[in-house]
NUNU-517442 format. One record per residue (C-alpha): x, y, z; residue in one letter. Coordinates in steps of 0.1 Angstrom, whole numbers, plus 2048, in hexadecimal, padded with zeros to 3 digits. Layout:
XYZa/...
This chain:
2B030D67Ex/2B233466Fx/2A233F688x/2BA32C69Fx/2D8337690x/2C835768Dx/2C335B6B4x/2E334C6B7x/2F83646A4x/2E73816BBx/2EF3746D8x/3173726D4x/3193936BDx/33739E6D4x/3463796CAx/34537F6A6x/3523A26A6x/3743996A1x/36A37F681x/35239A676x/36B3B6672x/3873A1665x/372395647x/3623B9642x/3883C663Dx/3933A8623x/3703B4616x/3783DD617x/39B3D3608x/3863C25E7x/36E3DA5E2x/3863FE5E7x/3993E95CAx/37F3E05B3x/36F4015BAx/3914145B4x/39D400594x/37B404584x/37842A589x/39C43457Ex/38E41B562x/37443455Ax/38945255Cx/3A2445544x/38843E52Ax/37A46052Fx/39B471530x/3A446250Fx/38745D4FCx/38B4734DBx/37248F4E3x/3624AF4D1x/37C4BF4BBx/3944A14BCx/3A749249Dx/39447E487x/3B247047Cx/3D746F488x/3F246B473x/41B45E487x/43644F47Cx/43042F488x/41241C499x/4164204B9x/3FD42D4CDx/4154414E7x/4264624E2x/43A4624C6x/4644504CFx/4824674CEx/48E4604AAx/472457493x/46F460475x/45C483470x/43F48B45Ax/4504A643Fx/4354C7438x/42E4B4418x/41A49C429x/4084B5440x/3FE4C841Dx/3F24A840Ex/3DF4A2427x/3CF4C3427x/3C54C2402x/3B14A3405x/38C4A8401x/38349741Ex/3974AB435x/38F4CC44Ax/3A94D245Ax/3D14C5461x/3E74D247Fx/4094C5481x/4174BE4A2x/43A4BD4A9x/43B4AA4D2x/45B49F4E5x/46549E505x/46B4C051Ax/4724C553Fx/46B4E154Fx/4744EC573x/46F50458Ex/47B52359Bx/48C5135BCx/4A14F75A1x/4814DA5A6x/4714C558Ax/44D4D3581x/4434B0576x/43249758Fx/44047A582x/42B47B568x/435483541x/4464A5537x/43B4AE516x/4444C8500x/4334CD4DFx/4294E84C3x/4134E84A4x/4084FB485x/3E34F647Ax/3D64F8455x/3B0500453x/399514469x/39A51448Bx/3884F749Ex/36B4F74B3x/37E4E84D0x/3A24FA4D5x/3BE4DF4DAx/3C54F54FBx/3B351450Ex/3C752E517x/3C153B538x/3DE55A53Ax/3F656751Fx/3F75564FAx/40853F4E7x/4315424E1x/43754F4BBx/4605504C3x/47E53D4D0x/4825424F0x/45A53E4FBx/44852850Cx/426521519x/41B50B534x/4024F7543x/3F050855Fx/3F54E7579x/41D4ED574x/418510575x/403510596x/41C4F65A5x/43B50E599x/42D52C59Fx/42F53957Cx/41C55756Ex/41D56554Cx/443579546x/45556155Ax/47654C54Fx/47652A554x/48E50E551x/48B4F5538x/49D4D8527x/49A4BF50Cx/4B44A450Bx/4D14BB513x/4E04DC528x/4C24F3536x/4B251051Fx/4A252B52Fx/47A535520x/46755452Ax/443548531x/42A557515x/40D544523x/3F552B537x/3E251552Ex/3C94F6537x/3C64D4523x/3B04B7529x/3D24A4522x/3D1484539x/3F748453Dx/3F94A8545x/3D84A5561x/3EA484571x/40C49D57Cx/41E4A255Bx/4274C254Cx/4204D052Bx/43A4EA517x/4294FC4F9x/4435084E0x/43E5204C0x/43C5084A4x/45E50A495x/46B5044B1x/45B4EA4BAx/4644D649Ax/4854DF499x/4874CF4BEx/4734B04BDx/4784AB498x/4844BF47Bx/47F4E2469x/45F4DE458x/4564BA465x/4414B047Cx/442490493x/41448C490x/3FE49947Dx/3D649C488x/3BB49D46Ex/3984AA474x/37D497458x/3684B4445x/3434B544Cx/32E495447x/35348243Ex/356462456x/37945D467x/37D43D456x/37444B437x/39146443Bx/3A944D44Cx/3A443C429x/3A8459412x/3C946142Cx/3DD442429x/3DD446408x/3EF467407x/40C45C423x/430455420x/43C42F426x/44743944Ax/423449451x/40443445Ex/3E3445467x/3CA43D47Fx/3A744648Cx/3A945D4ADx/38D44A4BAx/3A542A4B8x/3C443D4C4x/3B244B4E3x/3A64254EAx/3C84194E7x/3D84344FCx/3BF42D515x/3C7405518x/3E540E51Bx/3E342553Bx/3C7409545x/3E23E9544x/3F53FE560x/3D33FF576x/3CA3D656Dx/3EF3D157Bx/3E73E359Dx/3C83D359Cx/3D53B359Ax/3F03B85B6x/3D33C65CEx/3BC3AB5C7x/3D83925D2x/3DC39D5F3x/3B83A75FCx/3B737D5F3x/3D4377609x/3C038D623x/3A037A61Ex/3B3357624x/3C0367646x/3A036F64Ex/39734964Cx/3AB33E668x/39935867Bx/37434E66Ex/37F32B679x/38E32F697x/36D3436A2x/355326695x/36E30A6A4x/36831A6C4x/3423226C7x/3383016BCx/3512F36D9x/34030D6F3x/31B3036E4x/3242DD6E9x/3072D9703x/2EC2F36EBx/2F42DE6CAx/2F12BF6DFx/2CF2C66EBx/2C72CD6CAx/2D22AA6BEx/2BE29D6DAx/29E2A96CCx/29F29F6ABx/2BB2B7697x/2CC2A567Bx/2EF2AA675x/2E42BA658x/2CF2D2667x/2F02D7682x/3062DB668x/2ED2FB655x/2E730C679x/30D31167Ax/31031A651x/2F2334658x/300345673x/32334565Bx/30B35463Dx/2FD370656x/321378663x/32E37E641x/31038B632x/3143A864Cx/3393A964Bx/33A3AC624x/3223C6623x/3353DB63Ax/3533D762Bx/3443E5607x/337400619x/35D405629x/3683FD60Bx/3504165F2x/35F43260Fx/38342760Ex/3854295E4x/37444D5E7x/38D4545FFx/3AD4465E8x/39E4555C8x/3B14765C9x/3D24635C8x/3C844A5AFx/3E045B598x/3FA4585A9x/3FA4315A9x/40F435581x/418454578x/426444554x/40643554Ex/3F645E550x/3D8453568x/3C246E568x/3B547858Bx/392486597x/36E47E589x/35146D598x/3554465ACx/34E42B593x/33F40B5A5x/3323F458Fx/31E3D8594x/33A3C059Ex/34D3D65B5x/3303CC5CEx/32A3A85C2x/34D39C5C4x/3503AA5E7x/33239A5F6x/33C37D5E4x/3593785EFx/353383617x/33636A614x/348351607x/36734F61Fx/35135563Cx/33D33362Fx/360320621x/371326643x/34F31E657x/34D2FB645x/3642E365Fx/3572F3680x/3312EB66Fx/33A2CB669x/34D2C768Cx/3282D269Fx/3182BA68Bx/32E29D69Ax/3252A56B9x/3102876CAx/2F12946E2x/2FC27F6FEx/31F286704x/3152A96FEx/2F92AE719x/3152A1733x/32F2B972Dx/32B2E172Cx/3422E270Dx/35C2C86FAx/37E2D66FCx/38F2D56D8x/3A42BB6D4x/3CE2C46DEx/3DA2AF6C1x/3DE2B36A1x/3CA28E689x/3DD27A673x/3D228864Fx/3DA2AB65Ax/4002A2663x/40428E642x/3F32AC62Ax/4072C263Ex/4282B063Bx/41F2AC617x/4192CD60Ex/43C2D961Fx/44D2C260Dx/4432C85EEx/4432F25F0x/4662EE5FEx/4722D85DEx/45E2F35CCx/46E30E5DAx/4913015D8x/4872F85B6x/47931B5ACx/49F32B5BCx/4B13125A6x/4A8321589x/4B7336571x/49E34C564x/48A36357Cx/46B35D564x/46D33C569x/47433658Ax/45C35159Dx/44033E597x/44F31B5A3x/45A32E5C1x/4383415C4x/42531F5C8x/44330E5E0x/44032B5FAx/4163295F7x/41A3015FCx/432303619x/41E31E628x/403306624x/40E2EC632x/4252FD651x/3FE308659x/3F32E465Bx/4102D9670x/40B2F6687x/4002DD6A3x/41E2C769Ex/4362E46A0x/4252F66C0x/4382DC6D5x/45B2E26CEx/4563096D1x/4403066EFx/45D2F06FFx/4733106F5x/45C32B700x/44E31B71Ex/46C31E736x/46B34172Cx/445348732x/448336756x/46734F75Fx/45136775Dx/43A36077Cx/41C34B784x/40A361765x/42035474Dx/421334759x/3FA32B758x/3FA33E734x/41832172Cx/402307734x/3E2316723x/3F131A707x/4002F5709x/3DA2E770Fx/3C62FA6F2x/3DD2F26D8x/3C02F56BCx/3B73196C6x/3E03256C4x/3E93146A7x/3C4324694x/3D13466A7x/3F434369Bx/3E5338674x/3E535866Ax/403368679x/41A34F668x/40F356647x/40E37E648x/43137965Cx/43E366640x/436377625x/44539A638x/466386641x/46937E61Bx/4643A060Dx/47B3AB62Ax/49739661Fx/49039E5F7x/4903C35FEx/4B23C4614x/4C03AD5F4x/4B93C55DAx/4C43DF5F0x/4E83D15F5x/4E83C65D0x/4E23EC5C3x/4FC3F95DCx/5153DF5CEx/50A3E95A9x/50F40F5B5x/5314085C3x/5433F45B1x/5353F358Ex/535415582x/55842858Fx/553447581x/54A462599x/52A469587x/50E45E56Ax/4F947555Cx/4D746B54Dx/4BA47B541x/49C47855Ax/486465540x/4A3450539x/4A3459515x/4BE464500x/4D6482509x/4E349A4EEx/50949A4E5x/50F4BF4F4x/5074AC51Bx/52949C519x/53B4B8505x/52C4D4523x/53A4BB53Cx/55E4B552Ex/5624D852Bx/5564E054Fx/5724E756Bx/57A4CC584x/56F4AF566x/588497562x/57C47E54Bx/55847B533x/54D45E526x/52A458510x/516437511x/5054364F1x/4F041B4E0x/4E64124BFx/4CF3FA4AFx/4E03DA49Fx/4E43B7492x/4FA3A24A7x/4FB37B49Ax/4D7381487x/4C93944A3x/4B93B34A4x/4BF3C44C0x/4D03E44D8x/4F63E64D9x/50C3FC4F4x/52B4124E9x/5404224FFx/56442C4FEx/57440F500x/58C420521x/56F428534x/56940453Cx/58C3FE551x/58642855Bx/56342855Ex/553409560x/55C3E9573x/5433D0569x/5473AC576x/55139155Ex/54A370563x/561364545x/57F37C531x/5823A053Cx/5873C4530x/5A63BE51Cx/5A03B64F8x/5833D34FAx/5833E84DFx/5823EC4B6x/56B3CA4ADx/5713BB4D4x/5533BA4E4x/5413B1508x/5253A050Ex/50A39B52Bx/50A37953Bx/4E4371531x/4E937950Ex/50736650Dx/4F334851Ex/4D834E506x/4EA34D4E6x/5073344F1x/5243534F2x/53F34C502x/5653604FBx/57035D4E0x/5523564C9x/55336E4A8x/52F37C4A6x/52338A481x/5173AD485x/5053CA471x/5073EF47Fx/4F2405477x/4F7411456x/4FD3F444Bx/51E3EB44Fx/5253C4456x/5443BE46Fx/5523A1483x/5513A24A7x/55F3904C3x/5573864E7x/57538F4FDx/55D39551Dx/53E38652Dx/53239B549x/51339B561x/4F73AD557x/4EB3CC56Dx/4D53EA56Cx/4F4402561x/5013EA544x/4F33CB531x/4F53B950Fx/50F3BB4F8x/52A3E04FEx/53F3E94DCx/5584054DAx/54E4254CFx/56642A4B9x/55D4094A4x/53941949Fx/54243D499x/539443475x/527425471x/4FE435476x/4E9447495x/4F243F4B9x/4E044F4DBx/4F24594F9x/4E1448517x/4F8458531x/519467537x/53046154Dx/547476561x/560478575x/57149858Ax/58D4A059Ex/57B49F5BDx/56A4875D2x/5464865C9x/52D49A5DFx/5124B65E1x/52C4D25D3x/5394BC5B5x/5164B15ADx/5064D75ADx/5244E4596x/51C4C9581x/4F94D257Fx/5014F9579x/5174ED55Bx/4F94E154Bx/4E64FA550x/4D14EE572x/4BE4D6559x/49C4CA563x/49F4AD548x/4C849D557x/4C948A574x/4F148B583x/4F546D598x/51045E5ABx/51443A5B7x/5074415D8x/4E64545C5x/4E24345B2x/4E34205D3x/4C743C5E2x/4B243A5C5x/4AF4145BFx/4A84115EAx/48E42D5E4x/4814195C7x/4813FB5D9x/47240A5F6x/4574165E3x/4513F55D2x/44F3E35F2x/439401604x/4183F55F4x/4213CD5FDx/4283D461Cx/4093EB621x/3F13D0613x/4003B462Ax/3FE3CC646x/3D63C5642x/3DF39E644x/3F43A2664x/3D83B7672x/3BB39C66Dx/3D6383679x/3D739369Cx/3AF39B69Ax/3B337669Bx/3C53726BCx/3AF38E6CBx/39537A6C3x/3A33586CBx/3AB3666ECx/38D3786F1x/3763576ECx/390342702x/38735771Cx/36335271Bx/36B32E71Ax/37F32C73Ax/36934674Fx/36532876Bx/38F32576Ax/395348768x/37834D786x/38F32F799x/3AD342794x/39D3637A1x/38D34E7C2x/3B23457CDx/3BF3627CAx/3CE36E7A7x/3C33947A4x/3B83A4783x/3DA3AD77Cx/3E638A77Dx/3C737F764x/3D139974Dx/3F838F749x/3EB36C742x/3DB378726x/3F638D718x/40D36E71Cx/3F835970Cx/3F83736ECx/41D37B6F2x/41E3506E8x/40A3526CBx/42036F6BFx/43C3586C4x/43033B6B5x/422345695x/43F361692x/45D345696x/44933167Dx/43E34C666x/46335C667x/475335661x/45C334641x/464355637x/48735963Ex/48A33C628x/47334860Ax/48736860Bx/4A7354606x/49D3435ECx/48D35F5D9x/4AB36F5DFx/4BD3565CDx/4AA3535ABx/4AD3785AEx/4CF37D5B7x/4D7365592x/4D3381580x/4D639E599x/4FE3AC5A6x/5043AC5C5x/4E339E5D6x/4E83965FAx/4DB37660Cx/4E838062Dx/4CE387643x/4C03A964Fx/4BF3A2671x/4B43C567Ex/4963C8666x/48F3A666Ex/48F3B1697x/47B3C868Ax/45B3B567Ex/46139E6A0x/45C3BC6B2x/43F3CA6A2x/42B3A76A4x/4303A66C7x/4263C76D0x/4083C16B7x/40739D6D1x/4043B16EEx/3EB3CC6E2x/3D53B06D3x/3D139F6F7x/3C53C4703x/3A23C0702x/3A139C70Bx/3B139F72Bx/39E3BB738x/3823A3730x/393389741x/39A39F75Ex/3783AB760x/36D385767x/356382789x/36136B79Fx/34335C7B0x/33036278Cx/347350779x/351337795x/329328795x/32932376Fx/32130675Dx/
């Protein structure tokens, strides 16, 4: 029976092409990921494993394994002194680090995306082994007013040694003459970040305080172990200091940057399975269809002794070759595509500082997964048409040259089928119903895959109803489109396994389709109608601005109102947690949030608003008098005149600034401003000048908030839609293939057709019709499914989302219609030039 299969598989290699490439993409698609995740893996370890000349120890403010937060406590020179007096120390350098952005000549950010770090340090000891930083040009800054820089900014700017650049902090731009370059094995600064060295006072005095420092790094004498040192350390430290080993900061920091690549990981690996399960249908469709041409082969077979068994393990074997072959090709495709991705893997997160370059990483099982799981679909999806062959009796078989599939659909696949739809609709419905997005994405998740499901199953039963729609059309068309009609009408098997995968790649495009116009139409109405100023202005980290932002801007020409957004840590009713002060006229100036119970009026002094979700939470409502403690201390008596919808500019509870002036430390998040004229290009850049053409403030009106969150969205959907762009493809390999192998099955009909006079031309429009009605069907069904998947995401999203839209996007939708047929059409290429190609007499004598 191998040797059977094996014969068998060679002689209809141009069959199994189609179901050969298919699974070797799902396959490429596994491996490229695997391969990817585990090499960028590998460099992060690298990057931050605590090498030669390294801290032994590290001593922040806190125990956190990130750069150190705007506003920790800093480390006094007492500590750093301490430190250096202990026996088991070498060496201490205290390192004062904040964030800096620098720009470039023509006004551009240096930074890639990636972190912008300035820092400066003062080192007690002799010098190390391994230099903290090479310097390839100039020297280190001993003055204000000096600068070094990283030679990536530097080569992407165009810097040299004596030239000015602009840089900023959390305020108005400073200008810095450039003392020198430098290279650092920094894995933040090699992903696209920047890195601004200061002279060492002023470094502290930026990022922390005259004679403080925000970490200190300690190097362990000779033949002193870090943990011995870590020891003798802690006890030395102030109560707001904790020490660690570098070796365990270096580890943390890089599980850290690693979550980032497990996430992506994760993501991929879901739709190289939703690829895979596409390619099912295919693998199916294929086997259904050889086992129905080799009716009278597996017959004779019977006829001389074959069990069904024996039936049943030709058919597996020949599935085993097929994906043995496939999967191996698509590691080999997928080795090459990961080496071919690998000098953008740092791109993928520029906050998680991904290191890029080094050598591929492949593992063990970034090969055995793969082959796994190409071998494993191939056999999975091979398993009914086995067992179909073996079914086949010997004498029916030797009297007919093949048995047709059946044209409809049994009894237990309606009933699953109806089953399943029913119960992912309720699902779904159920997952829109509810409140919380956590809670209802997964309900939803599992509908949509259930409904899918089972619209699949009932393919057969719904081919009638759009048949009886389409078919009118198709027989309009000429004498072409009518036989394709009634082909298609007749092999109702081999169009609903064709159409399989089209419906669920179509679904799952039209739902993504619909969420991404939603969010779209919900950041335009957040841009338009909640903030009214004529402009915010942030830092580009989002952290905290300096005061002097809003007092440059309400002293700037053409300014007719300022306005700072601050917030402070509190406790509101025995909660810990982040208040909001503004002015309490910038919310009816300013501001227009949406309240869904009281309004603006009573704002102000101890009046407060509220977000809807933390008024749902804690059982809020207006009116309710909410104990309080402010910062320093100071206990108050609030009250709820407001509850308004949360949204990305304002959320939780807003106070008036004047009720927490005095009362302990508050940043500025953004400012707000508005001018005498109407917001554009000229207003924006004056603004900009004002402060200095900062690198670090972002000046944004409504309609750049609308931009920026399509942009965002855009780019959140790109990869999605990429990765179901390989599902869609392998869902029209399938009706090249299903179209391809009909055509080899009716080479006596098409012969006929030819003998009485239908010329090659003819032949090949019945082909294209016949994919143009796959298109159809399995696009109507996928875009129903997803159309209403969309909706219903769009609901649980649009509970805690402004201004989400549920009207449909009827042009993007055309869109995707358009693009499947055309993909319809150039799928039915190749098959009807085969088709055309048929000879008559040849073709007309076959059994």
């Amino acid at each position: 029976m191998f040797r059977t299969a094996w014969r068998s598989v060679c002689a209809h290699k141009a069959r199994l092409a189609m179901t050969v490439l298919a699974v070797a993409l799902g396959t490429a698609f596994v491996c490229a990921t695997l391969v990817l995740t585990a090499t960028v893996s590998a460099d992060v370890t690298r990057a931050y494993r605590a090498g030669p000349g390294g801290p032994d120890v590290v001593v922040r403010s806190d125990d956190t394994a990130g750069p150190p937060s705007r506003g920790e406590p800093a480390l006094p020179r007492g500590t750093l002194e301490r430190l250096r007096r202990l026996p088991e120390a070498a060496a201490v350098t205290g390192v004062a680090t904040g964030y800096t952005a620098i720009g470039c000549p023509d006004g551009r950010p240096a930074g890639d995306g990636a972190a912008s770090v300035g820092t400066g340090w003062t080192r007690l000891g002799p010098a190390p082994a391994a230099p903290r930083y090479t310097f390839t040009a100039g020297g280190s800054p001993s003055r204000p007013g000096e600068i070094a820089v990283d030679a990536a900014t530097a080569a992407r700017c165009g810097y040299r040694v004596g030239d000015t650049a602009r840089i900023s902090l959390t305020g108005p731009g400073l200008r810095a003459r450039i003392t020198g370059v430098l290279t650092t094995t920094d894995p933040a600064t090699a992903a696209g970040g920047t890195l601004v060295v200061f002279d060492p006072a002023t470094a502290q005095r930026r990022f922390a305080a005259p004679g403080r420092w925000t970490e200190i790094d300690v190097e362990a004498a000779h033949g002193v172990s870090a943990r011995r040192l870590l020891d003798a350390a802690t006890a030395v430290l102030p109560p707001h200091a904790v020490a660690v080993t570098g070796a365990s900061l270096a580890a943390d920091r890089a599980l850290s940057a690693r979550s980032s690549v497990d996430a992506l990981c994760t993501t991929l690996l879901s739709f190289a399975a939703v690829a895979l399960f596409v390619c099912c249908f295919l693998i199916a469709n294929t086997f259904t269809m050889l086992v129905a041409q080799r009716t009278r082969e597996t017959g004779l077979l019977r006829a001389v002794g074959a069990s069904r068994r024996q039936v049943t393990a030709r058919v597996l074997t020949e599935a085993l070759v097929v994906g043995a072959a496939a999967s191996l090709a698509g590691v080999a495709a997928g080795i090459a595509l990961a080496a071919a991705l690998r000098p953008y893997a740092g791109a993928l997160d520029k906050g998680a500082a991904l290191p890029s370059g080094g050598p591929l990483s492949v593992p063990w099982y970034t090969l055995a997964v793969p082959l796994l799981a190409g071998v494993a679909t191939t056999l999975a999806a091979s398993w009914l048409p086995a067992r179909r062959a073996a079914r086949i009796a010997p004498l029916a078989a030797l009297r007919a040259t093949h048995a047709p599939a059946p044209g409809r659909t049994t009894l237990v696949r309606g009933v699953v089928g109806a089953l399943l739809t029913t119960s992912g609709v309720a699902a779904v419905l159920g997952g829109a119903a509810m409140r919380r997005v956590q809670d209802g994405a997964p309900v939803l998740t599992l509908g949509a895959v259930a409904a899918t499901t089972g619209a699949v199953a009932l393919l057969p039963l719904l081919l009638r109803p759009v048949h009886a729609v389409a078919a009118p059309a198709l027989r309009a068309t000429g004498t072409a489109g009518a036989l394709a009609a009634r082909t298609s009408a007749r092999d109702v098997r081999r169009v609903c396994a064709a159409a399989a995968p089209l419906v669920i790649g179509v679904t799952l495009v039209a739902a993504l389709t619909m969420v991404a116009a939603g969010s779209q139409a919900a950041a335009d109405e957040q841009g338009a109608h909640v903030l009214t100023a004529d402009y915010q202005v942030t830092m580009d980290d989002l952290g905290p601005l300096s005061d002097g932002v809003e007092r440059t801007l309400a002293a700037t020409p053409g300014v007719t109102a300022t306005a700072s957004v601050r917030e402070a840590s509190a406790t509101v009713d025995g909660t810990d947690e982040y208040v909001t002060a503004l002015p309490a006229r910038a919310v009816p100036a300013l501001l227009r949030p949406r309240f869904t119970a009281g309004g603006p009026r009573g704002f102000g002094g101890t009046g407060v608003l509220v977000s809807d979700d933390q008024a749902t939470a804690n059982g809020w409502t207006v009116g309710t008098r909410l104990p309080a403690r402010l910062p320093d201390g100071t206990r108050v008596r609030l009250t709820v005149v407001g509850v308004y919808r949360s949204d990305d500019l304002l959320t939780g509870v807003l106070l008036d600034s004047a009720e927490l002036a005095g009362h302990g430390t508050a940043v500025t998040k953004r400012v707000l401003v508005t001018t005498d004229r109407p917001a554009g290009p000229a207003v924006r850049a004056a603004l900009s000048r004002a402060l200095g053409d900062s690198p670090a403030l972002r000046v944004d009106s409504s309609d750049d908030l609308s931009r920026a969150s399509a942009d965002a969205t855009r780019r959140m959907l790109g990869l999605p839609y990429g990765l179901l762009g390989v599902s869609v493809a392998v869902a029209f390999l399938g009706i090249a293939n299903t179209l391809a192998l009909s055509v080899t099955e009716r080479r006596r009909e098409i012969g006929m057709l030819r003998a009485i006079g239908m010329d090659r031309a003819g032949v090949r429009a019945m082909v294209r019709w016949e994919a143009v009605f796959i298109t159809f069907f399995g696009g109507a069904v996928g875009m129903a499914l997803g159309v209403f998947v969309g909706w219903a995401a769009g609901r649980l999203l649009g509970g805690g989302l402004v201004g989400y839209s549920y009207a449909l996007p009827v042009p993007r939708l055309l869109t995707v219609v358009a693009a499947a047929a055309l993909a319809g059409v150039a799928a039915s290429l190749w098959p009807a030039h085969r088709a055309a190609r048929t000879e008559v007499l040849a073709a007309v004598g076959a059994e």
